[in-house]
N, C-alpha and C positions, 0 to 999 in steps of 0.2 A: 645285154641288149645288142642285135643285130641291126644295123644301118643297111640296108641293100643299095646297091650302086647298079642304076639300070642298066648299063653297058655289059654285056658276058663280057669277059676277060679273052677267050679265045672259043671259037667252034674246035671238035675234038677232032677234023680232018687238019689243022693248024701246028706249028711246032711246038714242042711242048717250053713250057716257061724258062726251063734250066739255062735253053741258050742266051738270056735275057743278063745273065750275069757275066758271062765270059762266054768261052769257045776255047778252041785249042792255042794252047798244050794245055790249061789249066784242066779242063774239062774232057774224058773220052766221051766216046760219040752211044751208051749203054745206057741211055736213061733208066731205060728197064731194067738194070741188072737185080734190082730187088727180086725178079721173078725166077731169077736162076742161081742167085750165090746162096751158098750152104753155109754154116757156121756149127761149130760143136761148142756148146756156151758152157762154160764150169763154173760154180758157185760155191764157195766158202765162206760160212759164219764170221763176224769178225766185230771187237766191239770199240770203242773209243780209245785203246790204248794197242790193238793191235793194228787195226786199217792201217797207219800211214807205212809201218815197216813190211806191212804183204803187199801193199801198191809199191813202194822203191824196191822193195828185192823181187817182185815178180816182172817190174819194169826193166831190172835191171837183168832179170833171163831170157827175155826176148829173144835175142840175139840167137842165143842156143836153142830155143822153141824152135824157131825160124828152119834150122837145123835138119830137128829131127819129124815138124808138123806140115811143110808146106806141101800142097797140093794139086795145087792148080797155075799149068803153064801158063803163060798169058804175055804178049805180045806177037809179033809177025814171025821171031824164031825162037818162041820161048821160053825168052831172055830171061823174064821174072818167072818166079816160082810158085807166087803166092800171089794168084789174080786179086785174092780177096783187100789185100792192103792198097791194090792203084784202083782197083773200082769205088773203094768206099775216100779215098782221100781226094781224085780228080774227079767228085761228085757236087753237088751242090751241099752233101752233108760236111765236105772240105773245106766248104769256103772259109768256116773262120777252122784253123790247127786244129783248136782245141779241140775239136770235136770230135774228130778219128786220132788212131795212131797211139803214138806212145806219150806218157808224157815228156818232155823235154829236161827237163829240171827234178832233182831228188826233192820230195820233198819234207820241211822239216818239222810242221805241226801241223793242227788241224787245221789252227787257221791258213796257213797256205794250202791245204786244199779246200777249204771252203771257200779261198779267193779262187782257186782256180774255177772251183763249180760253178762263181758269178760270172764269171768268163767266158762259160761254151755256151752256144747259142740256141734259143726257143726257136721254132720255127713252125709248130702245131699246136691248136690247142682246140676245144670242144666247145660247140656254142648250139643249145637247143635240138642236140642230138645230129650236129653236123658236124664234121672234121674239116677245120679251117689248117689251111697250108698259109705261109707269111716267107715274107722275107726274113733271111736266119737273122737274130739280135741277139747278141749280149742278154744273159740272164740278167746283168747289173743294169743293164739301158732300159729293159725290154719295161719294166716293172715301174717307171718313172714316165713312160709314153703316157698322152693322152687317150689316144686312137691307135688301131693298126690296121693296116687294108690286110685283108686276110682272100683267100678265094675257094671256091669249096664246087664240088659237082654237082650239077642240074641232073639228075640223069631223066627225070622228061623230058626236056629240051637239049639233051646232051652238049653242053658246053662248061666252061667255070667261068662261074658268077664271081665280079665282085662283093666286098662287103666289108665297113667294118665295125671293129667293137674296141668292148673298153680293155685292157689288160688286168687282171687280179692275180695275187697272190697266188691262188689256188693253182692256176697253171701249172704252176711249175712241179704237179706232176705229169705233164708232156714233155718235161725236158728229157732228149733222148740222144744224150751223147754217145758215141760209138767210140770209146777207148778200148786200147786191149785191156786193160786194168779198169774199172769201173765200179765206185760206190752206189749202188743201187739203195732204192727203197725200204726195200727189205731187210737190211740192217747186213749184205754180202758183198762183198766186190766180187765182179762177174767177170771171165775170162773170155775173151771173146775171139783170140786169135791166132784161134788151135785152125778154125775150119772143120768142114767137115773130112771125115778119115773115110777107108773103106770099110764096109759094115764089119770084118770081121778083126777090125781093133777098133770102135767105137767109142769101147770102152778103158779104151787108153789113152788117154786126156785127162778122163776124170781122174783115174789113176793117180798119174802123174803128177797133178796139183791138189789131192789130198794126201799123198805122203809128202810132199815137199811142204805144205801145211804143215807139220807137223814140225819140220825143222825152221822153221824159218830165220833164227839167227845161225845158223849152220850153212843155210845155203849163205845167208850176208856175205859170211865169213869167205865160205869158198870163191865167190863171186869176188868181192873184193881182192882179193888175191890171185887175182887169174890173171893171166899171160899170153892165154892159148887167141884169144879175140881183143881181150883191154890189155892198154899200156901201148896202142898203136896209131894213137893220136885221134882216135874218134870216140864219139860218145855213144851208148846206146843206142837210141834212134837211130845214126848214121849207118853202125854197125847191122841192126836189123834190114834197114836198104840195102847191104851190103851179102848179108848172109842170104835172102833173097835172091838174090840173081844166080842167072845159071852157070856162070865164070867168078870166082873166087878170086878176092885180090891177091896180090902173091905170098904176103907174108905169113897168110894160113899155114901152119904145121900141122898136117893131117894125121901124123898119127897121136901128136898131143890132142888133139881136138878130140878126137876118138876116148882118150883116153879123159879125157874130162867131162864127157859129156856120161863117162859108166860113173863117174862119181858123183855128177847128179845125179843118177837111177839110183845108185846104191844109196845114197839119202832116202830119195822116192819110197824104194822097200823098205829103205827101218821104216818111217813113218806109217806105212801100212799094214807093217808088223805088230807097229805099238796101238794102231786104229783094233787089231783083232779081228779081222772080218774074211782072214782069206786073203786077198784083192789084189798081192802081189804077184799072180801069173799075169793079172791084165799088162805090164812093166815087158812081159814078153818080145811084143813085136818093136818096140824100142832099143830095146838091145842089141837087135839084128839089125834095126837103122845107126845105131851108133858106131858099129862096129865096120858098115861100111860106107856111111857117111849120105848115105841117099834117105828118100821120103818119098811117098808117094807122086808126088809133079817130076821127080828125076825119074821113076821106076816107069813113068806114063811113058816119057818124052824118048827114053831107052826103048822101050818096046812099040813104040811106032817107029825108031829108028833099025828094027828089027822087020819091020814088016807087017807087025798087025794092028787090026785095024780100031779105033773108039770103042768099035760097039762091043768088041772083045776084051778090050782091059776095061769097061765099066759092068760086062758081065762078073766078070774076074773081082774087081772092085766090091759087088755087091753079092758075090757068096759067102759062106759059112763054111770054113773049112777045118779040121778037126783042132782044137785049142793046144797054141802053144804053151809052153814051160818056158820059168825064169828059172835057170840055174844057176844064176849068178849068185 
């Protein structure tokens, strides 16, 4: 049941709600950016005994994704690589952690991540064929409320109404966290912070996180034992802000980094060796990123420092050009 609240919430010539919670720094100034960020989402089956080890060892590859996937400059010189991670985290979907990013914490059963899931916050849900927007809550708070003001759009009177309703159970399939690691409904945890590539490796994403499927205590292993990024006094997350930006801290060894980043490919390929489908040329155009340490937001930021112009590296971006070979 819907309670209507006579007051519209705001006429749509008005600022829009976000700034009602903060403003800068926490917040950039892209409400809209839903309209223009890309994502390349990867989905792997997974069942009660594997989910927690592909969420910590694919949490804990980030760092190197970051690497070989980011795409998009973003700041006034740059500076970050990977617009998609500061537009979804100084958003309103930011406000509580959980809800973008990495997770923080390895975790160690299910129930720690079933506490984590009461954690990230509701903030939509469906009432009588309207899409109510709320302030974000706690999946654990949200479900204990009595009421919540929700607000939803007039579009004959073009404003947002208030209104509110009861909370139920049911909602909670509106819960719409934006992790790079994410337990989805579907019985898959969904990748979500590849970004989008240019069209002609597309298909190297998928790639890359169904042969790494295949190993997954293999990658554990290598991970754990890595040197090249851990062991330098930051955790993952950190490390991901870090491999992100366009200046590298100093103790990156680049040509180990190089060289650790072909031993996760060469993982990659067994696994899509032992998949049988072909699938190891798409591993291609990764190997030429590892090898010399760039991704598409470097290759961008490079060739406007060259001279040419957007519309030519997204023409560039979006051809089809004859398919590379993995020889490795």
């Amino acid at each position: 049941m819907l309670k209507m609240i006579s007051d519209p919430l705001r006429p749509v010539n008005q600022p829009p709600s976000y700034a009602k919670y903060g403003g800068a720094p926490r917040f950039h100034d892209h409400p809209d950016f839903g309209l223009f960020s890309c994502a390349s989402q990867v989905q792997i089956d997974v069942d009660e005994e594997t989910v927690v080890p592909v969420i910590n060892v694919f949490n804990a590859l980030e760092p190197f994704k970051a690497v070989l996937f980011a795409n998009s400059p973003f700041g006034g010189r740059g500076e970050f690589l990977c617009g998609r991670d500061h537009l979804w985290s100084h958003s309103l979907h930011g406000l509580n952690p959980h809800n973008c990013g990495m997770h923080g914490v390895a975790l160690r059963s299910l129930a720690d991540l079933a506490g984590y899931l009461k954690s990230t916050s509701l903030y939509c849900a469906e009432r009588g064929g309207r899409y109510l927007n709320f302030e974000p809550v706690p999946l654990s708070e949200y479900i204990t409320k009595g009421t919540v003001v929700g607000e939803y759009w007039d579009g004959k009177a073009h404003v947002h109404r208030h209104c509110l309703f009861a909370p139920c159970a049911e909602d909670v399939a509106w819960l719409r966290p934006f992790k790079f690691e994410d337990l989805t409904q579907r019985g898959t945890v969904e990748f979500r912070s590849i970004c989008g590539q240019p069209v002609r490796d597309a298909f190297a994403p998928a790639a890359f996180h169904a042969g790494l499927a295949e190993h997954v205590d293999e990658l554990a292993d290598l991970l754990a034992a890595d040197t090249t990024l851990y062991g330098h006094g930051y955790c993952a997350a950190e490390l991901r802000g870090l491999m992100v930006q366009r200046t590298w801290p100093s103790f990156i060894d680049r040509p180990a980094l190089t060289a650790q980043l072909h031993r996760i490919l060469d993982l990659a390929k067994s696994g899509l060796v032992r998949r049988g489908f072909g699938e190891e040329p798409l591993l291609a155009p990764l190997r030429r990123r590892a090898d010399t340490l760039s991704n598409p937001a470097r290759e961008h930021l490079a060739r406007l420092g060259q001279g040419e112009s957007i519309e030519q590296i997204a023409d560039d971006y979006g051809s089809l050009p004859a398919q590379e070979v993995d020889h490795a």
